[in-house]
Biopython code that builds the backbone (N, CA, C, O; Angstrom):
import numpy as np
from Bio.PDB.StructureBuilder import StructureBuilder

atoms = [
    (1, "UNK", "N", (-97.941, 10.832, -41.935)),
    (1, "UNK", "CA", (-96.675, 11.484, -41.805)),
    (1, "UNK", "C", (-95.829, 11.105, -43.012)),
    (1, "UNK", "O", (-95.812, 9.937, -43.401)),
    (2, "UNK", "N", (-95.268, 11.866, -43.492)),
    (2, "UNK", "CA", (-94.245, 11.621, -44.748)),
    (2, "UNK", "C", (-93.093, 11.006, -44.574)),
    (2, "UNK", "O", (-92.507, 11.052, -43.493)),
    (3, "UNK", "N", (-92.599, 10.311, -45.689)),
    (3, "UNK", "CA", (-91.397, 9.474, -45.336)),
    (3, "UNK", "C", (-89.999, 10.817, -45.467)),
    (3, "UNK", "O", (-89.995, 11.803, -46.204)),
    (4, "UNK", "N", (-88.938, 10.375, -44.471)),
    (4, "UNK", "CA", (-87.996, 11.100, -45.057)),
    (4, "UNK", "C", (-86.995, 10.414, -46.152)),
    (4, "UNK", "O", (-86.567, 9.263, -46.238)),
    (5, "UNK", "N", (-86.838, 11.314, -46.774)),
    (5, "UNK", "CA", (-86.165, 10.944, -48.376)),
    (5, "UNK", "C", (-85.141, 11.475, -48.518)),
    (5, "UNK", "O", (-85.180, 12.474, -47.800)),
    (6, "UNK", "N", (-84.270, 11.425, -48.989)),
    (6, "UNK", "CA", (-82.500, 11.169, -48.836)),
    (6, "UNK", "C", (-81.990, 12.968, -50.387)),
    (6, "UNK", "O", (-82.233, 13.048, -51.592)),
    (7, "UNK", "N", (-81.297, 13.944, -49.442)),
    (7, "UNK", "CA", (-81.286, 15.060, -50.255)),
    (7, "UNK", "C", (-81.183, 14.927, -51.709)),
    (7, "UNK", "O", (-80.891, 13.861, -52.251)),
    (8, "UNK", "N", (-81.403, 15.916, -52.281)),
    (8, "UNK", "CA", (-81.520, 15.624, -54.146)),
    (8, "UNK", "C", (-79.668, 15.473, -54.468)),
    (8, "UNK", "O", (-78.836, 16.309, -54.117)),
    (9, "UNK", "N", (-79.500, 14.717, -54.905)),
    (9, "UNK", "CA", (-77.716, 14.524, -55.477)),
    (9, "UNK", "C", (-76.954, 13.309, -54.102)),
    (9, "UNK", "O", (-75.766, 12.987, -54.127)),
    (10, "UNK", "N", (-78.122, 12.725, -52.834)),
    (10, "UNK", "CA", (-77.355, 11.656, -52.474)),
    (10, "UNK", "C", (-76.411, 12.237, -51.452)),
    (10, "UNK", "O", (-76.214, 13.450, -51.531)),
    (11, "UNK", "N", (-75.824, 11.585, -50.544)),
    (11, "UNK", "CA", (-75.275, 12.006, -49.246)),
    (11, "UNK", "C", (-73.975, 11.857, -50.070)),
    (11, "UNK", "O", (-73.664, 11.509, -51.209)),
    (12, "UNK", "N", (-73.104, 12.478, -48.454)),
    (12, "UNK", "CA", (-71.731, 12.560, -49.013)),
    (12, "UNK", "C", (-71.191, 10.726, -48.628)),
    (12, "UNK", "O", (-71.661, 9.920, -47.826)),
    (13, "UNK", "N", (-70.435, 10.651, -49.271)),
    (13, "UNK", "CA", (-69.352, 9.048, -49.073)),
    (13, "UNK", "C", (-69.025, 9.154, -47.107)),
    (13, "UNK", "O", (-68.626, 10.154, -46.511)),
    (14, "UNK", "N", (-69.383, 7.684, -46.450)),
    (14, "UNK", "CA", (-69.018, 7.843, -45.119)),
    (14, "UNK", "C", (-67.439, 7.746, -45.863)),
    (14, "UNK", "O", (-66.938, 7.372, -46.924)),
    (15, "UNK", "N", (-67.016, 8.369, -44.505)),
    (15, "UNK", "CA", (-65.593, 7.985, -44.664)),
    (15, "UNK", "C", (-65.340, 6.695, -43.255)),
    (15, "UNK", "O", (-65.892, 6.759, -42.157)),
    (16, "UNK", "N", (-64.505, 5.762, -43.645)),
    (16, "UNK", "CA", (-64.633, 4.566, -42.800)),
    (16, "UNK", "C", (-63.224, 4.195, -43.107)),
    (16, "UNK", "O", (-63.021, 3.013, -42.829)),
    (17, "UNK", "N", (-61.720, 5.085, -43.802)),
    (17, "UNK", "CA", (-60.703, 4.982, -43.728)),
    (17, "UNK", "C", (-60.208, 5.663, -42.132)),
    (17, "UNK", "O", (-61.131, 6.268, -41.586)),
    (18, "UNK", "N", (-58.802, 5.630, -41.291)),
    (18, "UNK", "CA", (-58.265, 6.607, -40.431)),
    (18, "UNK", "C", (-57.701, 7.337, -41.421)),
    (18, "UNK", "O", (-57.407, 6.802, -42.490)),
    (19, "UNK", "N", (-57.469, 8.715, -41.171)),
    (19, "UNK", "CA", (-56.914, 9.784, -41.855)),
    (19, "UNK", "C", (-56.192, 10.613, -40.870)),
    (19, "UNK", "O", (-56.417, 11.728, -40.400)),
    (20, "UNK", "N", (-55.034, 9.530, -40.655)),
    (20, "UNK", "CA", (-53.748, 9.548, -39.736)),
    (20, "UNK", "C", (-52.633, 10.380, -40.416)),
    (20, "UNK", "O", (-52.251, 10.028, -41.533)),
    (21, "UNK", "N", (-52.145, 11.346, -39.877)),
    (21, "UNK", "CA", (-50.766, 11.777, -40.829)),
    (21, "UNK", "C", (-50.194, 10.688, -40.247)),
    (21, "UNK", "O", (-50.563, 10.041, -39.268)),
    (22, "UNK", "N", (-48.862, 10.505, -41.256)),
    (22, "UNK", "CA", (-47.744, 9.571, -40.882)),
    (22, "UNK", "C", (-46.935, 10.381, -40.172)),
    (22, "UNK", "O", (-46.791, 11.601, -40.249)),
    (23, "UNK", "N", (-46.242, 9.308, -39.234)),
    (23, "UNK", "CA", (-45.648, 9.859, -38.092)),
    (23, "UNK", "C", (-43.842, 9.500, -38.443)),
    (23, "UNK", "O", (-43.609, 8.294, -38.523)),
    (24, "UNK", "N", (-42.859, 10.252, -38.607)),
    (24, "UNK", "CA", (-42.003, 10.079, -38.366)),
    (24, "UNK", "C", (-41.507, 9.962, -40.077)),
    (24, "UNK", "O", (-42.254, 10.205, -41.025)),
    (25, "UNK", "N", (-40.295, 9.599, -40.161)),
    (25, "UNK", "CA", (-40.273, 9.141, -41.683)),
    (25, "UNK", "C", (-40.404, 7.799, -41.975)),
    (25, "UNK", "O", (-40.541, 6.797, -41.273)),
    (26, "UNK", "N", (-40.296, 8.093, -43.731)),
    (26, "UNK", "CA", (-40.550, 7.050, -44.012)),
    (26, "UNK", "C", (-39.042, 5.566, -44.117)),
    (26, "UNK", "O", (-37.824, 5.536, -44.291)),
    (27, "UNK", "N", (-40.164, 4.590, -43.879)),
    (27, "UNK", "CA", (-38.997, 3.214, -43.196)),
    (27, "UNK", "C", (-37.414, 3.561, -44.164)),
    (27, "UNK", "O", (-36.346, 3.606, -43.552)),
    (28, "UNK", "N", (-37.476, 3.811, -45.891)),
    (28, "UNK", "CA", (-35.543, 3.675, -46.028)),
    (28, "UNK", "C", (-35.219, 4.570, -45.476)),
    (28, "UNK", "O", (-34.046, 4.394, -45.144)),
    (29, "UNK", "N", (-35.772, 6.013, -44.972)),
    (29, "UNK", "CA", (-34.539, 6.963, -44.585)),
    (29, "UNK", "C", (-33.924, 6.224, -42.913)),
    (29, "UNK", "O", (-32.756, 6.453, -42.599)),
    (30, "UNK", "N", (-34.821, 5.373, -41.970)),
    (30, "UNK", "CA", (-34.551, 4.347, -40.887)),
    (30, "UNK", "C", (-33.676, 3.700, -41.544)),
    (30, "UNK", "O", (-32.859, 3.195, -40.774)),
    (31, "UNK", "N", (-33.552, 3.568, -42.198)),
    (31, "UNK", "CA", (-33.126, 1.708, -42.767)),
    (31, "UNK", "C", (-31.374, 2.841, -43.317)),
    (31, "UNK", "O", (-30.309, 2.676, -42.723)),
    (32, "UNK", "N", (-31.516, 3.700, -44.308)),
    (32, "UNK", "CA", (-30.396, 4.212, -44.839)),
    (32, "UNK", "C", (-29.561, 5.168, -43.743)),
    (32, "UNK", "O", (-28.374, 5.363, -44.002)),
    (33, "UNK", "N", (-30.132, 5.784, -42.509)),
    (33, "UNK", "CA", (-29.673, 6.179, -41.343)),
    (33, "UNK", "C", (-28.691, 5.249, -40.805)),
    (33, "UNK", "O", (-27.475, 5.438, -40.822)),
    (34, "UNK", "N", (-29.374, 4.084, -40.256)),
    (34, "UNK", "CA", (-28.790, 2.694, -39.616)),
    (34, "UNK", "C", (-27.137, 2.260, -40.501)),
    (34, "UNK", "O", (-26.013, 2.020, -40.060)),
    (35, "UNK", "N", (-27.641, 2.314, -41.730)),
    (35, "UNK", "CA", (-26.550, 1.841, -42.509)),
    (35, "UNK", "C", (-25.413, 2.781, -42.219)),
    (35, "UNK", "O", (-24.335, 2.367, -41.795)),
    (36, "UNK", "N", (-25.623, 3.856, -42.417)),
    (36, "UNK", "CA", (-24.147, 4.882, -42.382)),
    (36, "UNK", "C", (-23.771, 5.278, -41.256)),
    (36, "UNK", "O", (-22.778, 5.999, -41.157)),
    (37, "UNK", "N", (-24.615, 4.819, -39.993)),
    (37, "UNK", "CA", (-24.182, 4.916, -38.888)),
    (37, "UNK", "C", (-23.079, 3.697, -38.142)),
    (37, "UNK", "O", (-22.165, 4.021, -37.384)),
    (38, "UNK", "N", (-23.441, 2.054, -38.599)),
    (38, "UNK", "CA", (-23.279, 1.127, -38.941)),
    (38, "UNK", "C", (-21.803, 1.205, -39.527)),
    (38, "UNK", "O", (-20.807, 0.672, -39.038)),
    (39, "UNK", "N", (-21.876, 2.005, -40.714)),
    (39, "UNK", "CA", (-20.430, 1.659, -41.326)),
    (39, "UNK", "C", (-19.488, 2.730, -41.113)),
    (39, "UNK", "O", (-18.313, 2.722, -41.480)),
    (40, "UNK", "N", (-20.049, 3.597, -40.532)),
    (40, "UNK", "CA", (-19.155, 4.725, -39.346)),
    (40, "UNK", "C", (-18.206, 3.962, -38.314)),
    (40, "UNK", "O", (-17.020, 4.127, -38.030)),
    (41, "UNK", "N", (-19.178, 3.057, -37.856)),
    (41, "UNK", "CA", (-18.855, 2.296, -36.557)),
    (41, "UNK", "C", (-18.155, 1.045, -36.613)),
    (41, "UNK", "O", (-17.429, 0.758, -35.662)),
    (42, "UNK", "N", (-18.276, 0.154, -37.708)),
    (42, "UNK", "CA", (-17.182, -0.325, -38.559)),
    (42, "UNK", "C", (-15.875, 0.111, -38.467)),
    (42, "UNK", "O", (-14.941, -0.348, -37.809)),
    (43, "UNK", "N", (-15.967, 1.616, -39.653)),
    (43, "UNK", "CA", (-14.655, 2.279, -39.893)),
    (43, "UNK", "C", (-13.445, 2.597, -39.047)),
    (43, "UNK", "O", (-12.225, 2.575, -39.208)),
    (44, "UNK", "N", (-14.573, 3.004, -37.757)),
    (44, "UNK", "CA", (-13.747, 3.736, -36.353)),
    (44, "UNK", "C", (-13.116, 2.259, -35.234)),
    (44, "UNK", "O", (-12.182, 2.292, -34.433)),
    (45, "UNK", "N", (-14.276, 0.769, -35.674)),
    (45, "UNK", "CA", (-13.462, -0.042, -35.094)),
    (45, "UNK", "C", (-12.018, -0.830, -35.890)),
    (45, "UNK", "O", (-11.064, -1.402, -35.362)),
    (46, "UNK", "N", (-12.275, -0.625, -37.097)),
    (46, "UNK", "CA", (-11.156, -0.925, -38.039)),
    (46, "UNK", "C", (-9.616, 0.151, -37.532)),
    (46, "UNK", "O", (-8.473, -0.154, -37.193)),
    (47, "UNK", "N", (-10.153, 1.135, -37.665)),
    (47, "UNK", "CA", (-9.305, 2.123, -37.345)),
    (47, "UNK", "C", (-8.576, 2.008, -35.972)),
    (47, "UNK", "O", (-7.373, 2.267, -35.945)),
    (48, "UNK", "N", (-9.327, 1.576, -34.643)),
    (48, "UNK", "CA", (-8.881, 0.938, -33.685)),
    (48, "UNK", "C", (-7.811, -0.134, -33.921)),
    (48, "UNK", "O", (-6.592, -0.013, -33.801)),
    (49, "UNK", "N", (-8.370, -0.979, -34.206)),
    (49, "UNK", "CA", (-7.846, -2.291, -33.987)),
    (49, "UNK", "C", (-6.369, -2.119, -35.094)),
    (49, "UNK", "O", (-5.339, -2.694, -34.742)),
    (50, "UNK", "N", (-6.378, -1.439, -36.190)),
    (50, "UNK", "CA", (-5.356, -1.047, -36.789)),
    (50, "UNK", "C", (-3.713, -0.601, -35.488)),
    (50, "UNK", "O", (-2.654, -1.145, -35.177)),
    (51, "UNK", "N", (-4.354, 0.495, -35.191)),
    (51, "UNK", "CA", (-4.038, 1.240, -34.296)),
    (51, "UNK", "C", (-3.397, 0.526, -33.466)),
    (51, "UNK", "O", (-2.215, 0.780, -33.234)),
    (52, "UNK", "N", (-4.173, -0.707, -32.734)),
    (52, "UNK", "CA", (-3.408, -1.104, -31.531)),
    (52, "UNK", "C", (-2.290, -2.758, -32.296)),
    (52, "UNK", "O", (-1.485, -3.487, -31.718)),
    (53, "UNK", "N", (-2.693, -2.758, -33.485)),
    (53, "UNK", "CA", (-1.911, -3.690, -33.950)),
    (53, "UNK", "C", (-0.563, -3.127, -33.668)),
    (53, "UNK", "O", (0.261, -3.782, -33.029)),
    (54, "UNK", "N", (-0.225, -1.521, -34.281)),
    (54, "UNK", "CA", (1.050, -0.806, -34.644)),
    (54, "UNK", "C", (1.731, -0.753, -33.643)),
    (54, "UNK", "O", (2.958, -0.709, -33.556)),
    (55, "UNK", "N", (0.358, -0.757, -32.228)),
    (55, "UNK", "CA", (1.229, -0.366, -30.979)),
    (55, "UNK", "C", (1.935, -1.687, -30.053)),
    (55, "UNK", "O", (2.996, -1.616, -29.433)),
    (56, "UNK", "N", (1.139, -2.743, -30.141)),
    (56, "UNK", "CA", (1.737, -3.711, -30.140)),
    (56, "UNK", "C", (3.304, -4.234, -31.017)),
    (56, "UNK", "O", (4.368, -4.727, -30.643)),
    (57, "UNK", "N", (2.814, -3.873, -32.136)),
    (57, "UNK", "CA", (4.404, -4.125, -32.722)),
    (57, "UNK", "C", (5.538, -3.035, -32.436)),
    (57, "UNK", "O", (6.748, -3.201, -32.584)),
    (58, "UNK", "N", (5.026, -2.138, -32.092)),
    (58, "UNK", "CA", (6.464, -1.665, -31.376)),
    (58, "UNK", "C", (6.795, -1.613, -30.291)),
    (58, "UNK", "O", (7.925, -1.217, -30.002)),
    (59, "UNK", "N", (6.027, -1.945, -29.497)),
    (59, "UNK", "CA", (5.770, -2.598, -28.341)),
    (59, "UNK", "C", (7.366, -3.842, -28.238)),
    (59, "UNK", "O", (8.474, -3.634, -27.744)),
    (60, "UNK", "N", (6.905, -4.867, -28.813)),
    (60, "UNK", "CA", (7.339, -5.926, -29.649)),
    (60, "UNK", "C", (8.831, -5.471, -29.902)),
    (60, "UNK", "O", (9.746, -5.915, -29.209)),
    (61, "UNK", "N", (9.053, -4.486, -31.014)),
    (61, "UNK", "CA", (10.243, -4.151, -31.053)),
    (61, "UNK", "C", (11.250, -3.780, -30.400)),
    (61, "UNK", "O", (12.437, -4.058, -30.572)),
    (62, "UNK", "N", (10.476, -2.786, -29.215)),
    (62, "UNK", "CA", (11.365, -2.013, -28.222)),
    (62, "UNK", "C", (11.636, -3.077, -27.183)),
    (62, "UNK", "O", (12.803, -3.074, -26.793)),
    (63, "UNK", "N", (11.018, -3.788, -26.756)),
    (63, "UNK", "CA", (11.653, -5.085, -26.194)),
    (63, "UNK", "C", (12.570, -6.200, -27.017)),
    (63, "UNK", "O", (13.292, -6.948, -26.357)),
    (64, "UNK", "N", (12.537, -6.297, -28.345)),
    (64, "UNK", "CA", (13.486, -6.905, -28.477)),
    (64, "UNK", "C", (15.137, -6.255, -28.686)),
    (64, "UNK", "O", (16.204, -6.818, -28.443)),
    (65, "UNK", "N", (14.800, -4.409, -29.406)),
    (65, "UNK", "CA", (16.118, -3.582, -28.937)),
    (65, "UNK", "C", (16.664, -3.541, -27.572)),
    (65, "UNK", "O", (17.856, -3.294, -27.390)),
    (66, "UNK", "N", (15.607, -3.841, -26.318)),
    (66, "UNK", "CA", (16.199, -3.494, -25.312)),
    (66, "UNK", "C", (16.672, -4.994, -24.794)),
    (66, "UNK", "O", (17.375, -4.888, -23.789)),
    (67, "UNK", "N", (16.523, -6.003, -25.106)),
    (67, "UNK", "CA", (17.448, -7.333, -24.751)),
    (67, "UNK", "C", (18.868, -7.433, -24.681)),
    (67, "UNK", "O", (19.448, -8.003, -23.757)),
    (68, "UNK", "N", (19.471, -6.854, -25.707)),
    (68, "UNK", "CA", (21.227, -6.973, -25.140)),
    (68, "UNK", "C", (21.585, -5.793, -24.427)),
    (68, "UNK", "O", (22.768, -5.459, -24.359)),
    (69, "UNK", "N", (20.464, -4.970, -23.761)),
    (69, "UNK", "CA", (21.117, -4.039, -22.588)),
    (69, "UNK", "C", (20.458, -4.662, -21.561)),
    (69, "UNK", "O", (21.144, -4.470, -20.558)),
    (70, "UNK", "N", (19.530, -5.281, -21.295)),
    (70, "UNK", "CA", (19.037, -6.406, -20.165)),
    (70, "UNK", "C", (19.814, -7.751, -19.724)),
    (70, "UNK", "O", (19.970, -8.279, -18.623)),
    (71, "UNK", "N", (20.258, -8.108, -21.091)),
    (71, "UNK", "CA", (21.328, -9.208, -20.834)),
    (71, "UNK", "C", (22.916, -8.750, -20.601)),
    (71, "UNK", "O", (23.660, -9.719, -20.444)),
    (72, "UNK", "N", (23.604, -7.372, -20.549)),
    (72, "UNK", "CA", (24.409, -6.796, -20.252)),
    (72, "UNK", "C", (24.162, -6.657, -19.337)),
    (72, "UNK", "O", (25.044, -7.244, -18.710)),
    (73, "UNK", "N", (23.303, -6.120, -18.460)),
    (73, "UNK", "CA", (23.156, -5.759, -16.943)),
    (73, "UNK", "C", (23.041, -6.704, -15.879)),
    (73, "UNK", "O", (23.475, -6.584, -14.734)),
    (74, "UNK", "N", (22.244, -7.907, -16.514)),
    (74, "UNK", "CA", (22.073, -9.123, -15.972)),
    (74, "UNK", "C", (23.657, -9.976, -15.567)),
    (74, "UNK", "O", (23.996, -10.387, -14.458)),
    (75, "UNK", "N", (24.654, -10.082, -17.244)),
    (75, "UNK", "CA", (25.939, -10.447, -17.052)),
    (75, "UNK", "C", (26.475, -9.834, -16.129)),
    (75, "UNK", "O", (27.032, -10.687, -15.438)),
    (76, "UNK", "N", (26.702, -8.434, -15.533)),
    (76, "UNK", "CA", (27.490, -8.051, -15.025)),
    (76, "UNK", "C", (26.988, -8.027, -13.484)),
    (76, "UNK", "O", (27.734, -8.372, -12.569)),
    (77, "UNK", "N", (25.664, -7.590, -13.279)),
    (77, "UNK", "CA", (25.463, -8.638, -11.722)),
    (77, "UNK", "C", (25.873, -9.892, -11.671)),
    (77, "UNK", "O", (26.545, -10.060, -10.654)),
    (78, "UNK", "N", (25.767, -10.899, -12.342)),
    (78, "UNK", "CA", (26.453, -12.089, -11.968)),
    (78, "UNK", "C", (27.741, -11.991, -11.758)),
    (78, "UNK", "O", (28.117, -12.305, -10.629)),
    (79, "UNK", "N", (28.662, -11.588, -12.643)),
    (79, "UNK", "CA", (30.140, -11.305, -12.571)),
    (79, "UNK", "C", (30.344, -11.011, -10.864)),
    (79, "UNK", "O", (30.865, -11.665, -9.961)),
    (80, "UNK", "N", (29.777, -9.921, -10.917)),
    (80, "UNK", "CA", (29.808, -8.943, -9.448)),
    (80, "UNK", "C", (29.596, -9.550, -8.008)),
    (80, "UNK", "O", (30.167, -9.209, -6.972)),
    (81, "UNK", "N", (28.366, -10.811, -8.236)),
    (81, "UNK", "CA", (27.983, -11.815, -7.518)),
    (81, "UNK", "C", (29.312, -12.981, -7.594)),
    (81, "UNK", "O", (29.712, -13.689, -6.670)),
    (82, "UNK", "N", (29.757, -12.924, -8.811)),
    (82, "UNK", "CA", (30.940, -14.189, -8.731)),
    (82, "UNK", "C", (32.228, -13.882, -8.382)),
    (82, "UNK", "O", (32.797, -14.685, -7.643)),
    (83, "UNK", "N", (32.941, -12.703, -8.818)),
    (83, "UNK", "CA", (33.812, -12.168, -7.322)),
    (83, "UNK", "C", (33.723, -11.878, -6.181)),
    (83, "UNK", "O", (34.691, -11.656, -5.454)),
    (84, "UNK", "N", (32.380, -11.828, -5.794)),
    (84, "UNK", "CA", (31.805, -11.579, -4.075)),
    (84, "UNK", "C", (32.109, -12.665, -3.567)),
    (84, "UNK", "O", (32.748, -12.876, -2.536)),
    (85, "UNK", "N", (31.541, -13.551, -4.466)),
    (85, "UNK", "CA", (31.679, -14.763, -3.876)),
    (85, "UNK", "C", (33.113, -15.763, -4.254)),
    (85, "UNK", "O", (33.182, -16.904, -3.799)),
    (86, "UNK", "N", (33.780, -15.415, -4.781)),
    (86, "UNK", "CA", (35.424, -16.084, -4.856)),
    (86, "UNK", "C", (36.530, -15.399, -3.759)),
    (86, "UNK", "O", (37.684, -15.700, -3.455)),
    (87, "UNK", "N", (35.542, -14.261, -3.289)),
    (87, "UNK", "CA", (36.070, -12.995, -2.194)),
    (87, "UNK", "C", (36.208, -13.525, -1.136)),
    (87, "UNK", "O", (37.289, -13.688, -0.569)),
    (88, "UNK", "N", (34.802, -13.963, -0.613)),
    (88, "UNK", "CA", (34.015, -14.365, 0.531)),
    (88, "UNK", "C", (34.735, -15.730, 0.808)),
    (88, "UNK", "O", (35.007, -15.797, 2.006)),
    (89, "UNK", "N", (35.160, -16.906, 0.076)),
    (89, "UNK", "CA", (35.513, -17.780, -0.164)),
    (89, "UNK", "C", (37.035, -17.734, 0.198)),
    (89, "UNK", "O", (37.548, -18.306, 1.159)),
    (90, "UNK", "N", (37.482, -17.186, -0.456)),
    (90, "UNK", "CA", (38.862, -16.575, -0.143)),
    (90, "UNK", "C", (39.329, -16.610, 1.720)),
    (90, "UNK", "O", (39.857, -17.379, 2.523)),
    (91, "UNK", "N", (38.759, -15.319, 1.680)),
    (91, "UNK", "CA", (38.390, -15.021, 3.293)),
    (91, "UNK", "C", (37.572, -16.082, 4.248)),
    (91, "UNK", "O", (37.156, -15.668, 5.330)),
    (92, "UNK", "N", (37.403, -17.059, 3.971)),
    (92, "UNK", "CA", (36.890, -18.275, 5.073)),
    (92, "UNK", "C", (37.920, -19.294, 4.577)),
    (92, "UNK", "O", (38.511, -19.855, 5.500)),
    (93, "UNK", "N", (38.240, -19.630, 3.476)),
    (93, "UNK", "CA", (39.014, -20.567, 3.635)),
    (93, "UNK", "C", (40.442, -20.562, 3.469)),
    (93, "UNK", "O", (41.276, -21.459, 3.583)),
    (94, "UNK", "N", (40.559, -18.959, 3.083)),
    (94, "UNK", "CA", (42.082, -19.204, 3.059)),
    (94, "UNK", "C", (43.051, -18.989, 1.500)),
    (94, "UNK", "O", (43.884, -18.162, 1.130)),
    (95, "UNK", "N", (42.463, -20.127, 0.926)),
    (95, "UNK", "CA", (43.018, -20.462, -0.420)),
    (95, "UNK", "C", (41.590, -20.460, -1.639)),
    (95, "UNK", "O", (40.430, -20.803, -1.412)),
    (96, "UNK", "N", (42.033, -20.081, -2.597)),
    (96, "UNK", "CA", (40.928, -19.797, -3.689)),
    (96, "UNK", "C", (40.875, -21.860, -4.093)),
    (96, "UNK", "O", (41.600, -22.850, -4.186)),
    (97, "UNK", "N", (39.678, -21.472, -4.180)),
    (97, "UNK", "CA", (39.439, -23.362, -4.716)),
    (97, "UNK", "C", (38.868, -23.052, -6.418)),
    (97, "UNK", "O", (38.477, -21.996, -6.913)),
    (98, "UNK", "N", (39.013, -24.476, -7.055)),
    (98, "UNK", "CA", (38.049, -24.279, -8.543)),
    (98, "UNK", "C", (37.299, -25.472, -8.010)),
    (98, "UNK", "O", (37.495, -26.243, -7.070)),
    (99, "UNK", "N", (36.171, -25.330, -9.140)),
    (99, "UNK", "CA", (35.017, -26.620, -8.900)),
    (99, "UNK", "C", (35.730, -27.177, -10.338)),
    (99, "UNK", "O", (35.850, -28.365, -10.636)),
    (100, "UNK", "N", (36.130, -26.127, -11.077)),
    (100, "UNK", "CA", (35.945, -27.304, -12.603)),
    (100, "UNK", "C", (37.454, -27.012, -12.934)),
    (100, "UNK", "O", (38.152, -26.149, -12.402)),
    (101, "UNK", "N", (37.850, -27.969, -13.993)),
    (101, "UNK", "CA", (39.461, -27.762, -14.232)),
    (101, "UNK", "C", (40.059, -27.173, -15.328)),
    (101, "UNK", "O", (40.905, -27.618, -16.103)),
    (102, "UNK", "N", (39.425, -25.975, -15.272)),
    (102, "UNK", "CA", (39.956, -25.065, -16.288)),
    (102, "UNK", "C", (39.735, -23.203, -15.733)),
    (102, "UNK", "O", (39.300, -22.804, -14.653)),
    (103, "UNK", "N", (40.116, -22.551, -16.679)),
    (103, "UNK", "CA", (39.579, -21.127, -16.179)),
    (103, "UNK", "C", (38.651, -20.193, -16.795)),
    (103, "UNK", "O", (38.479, -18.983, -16.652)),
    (104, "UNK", "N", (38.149, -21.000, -17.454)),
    (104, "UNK", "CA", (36.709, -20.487, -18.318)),
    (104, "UNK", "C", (35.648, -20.171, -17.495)),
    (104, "UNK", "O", (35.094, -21.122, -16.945)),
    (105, "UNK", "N", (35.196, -18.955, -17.260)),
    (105, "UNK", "CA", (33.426, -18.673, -16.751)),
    (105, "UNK", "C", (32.620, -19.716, -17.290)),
    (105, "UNK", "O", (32.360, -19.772, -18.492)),
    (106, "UNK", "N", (32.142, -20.688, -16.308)),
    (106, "UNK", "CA", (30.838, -21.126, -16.594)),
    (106, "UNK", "C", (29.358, -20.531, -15.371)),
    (106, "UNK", "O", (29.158, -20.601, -14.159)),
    (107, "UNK", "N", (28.603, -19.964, -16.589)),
    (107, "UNK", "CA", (27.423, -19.794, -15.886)),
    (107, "UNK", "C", (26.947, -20.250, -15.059)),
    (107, "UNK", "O", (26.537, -21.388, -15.287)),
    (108, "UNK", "N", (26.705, -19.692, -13.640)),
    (108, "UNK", "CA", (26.042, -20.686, -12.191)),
    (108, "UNK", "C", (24.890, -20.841, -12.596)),
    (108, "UNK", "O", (24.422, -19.980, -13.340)),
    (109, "UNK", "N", (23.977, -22.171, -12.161)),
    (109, "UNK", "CA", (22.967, -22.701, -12.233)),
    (109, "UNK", "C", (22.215, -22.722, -10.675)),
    (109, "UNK", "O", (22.499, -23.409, -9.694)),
    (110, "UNK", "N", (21.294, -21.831, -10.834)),
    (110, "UNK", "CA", (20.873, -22.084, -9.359)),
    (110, "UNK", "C", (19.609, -22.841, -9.326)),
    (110, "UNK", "O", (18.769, -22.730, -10.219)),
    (111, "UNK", "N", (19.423, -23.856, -7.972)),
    (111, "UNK", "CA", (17.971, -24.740, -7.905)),
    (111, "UNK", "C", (17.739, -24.141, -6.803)),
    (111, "UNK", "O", (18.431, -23.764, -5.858)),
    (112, "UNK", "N", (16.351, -24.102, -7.147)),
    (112, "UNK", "CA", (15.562, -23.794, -5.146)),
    (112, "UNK", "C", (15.133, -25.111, -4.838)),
    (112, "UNK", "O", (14.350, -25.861, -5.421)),
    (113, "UNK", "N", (15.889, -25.253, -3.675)),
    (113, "UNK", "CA", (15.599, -26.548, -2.867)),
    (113, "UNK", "C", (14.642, -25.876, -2.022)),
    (113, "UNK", "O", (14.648, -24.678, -1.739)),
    (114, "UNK", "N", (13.424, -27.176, -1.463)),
    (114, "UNK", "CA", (12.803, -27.174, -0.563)),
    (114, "UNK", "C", (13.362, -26.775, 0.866)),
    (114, "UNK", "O", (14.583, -26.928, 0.852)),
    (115, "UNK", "N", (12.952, -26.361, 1.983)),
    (115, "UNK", "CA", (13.584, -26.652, 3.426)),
    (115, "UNK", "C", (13.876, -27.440, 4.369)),
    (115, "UNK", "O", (14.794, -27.333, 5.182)),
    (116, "UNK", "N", (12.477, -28.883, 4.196)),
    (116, "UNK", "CA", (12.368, -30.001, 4.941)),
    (116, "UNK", "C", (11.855, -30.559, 3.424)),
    (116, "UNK", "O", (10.952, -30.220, 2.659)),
    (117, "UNK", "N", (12.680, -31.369, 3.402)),
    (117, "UNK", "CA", (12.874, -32.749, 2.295)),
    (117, "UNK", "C", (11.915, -33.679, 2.713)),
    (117, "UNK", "O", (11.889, -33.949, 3.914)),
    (118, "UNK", "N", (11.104, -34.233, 1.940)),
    (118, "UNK", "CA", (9.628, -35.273, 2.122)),
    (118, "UNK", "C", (9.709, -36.542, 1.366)),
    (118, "UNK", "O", (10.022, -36.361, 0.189)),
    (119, "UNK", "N", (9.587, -37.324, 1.580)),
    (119, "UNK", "CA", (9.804, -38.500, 1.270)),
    (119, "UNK", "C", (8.376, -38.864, 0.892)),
    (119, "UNK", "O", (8.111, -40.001, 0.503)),
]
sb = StructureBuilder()
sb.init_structure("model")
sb.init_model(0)
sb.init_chain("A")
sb.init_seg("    ")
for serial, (resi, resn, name, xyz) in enumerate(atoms, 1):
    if name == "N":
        sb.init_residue(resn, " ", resi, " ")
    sb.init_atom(name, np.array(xyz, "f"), 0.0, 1.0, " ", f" {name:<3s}", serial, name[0])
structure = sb.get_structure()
């Protein structure tokens, strides 16, 4: 029987690579995507935090414009509270009393006392 012998010009090359298409792109357009998405997200938290700085400071401001109409309203309930009560005073005892010896407004100081005192 005859040997078999290999065609005239030699076989073709095995191929013993994968001959995979690549899938997806290639890694910088990943890598350069990430980045400008990245410094999007940066920008928009800069832009935030800007934002709530401004609102805070006027925040800030409008409470300190609105202090001498808080402390006007505040003075004049007390006032209102301190003739009620020189009124009330009046009417139980008769005669107007002073605590101090002059006629200058001094600001009342109020303490909250306990109910039953503890030793």
């Amino acid at each position: 029987m005859p040997q078999d012998m290999p065609p005239v010009g030699g076989y073709e090359p095995v191929q013993y690579k994968r001959n995979l298409p690549a899938r997806g792109f290639r890694p910088s357009v990943y890598l350069l995507a990430t980045g400008m998405l990245m410094t999007y997200g940066f920008y928009k938290v800069g832009k935030g935090i800007r934002e709530s700085n401004e609102l805070a400071r006027e925040k800030m401001w409008a409470r300190i414009h609105l202090i001498p109409v808080l402390q006007a309203e505040e003075d004049r309930d007390q006032v209102r509270r301190y003739l009620a009560d020189k009124a009330r005073e009046k009417e139980l005892l008769g005669s107007e009393t002073k605590v101090y010896h002059n006629d200058r407004f001094v600001r009342p100081t109020f303490a909250v006392t306990p109910k039953h005192e503890t030793k």
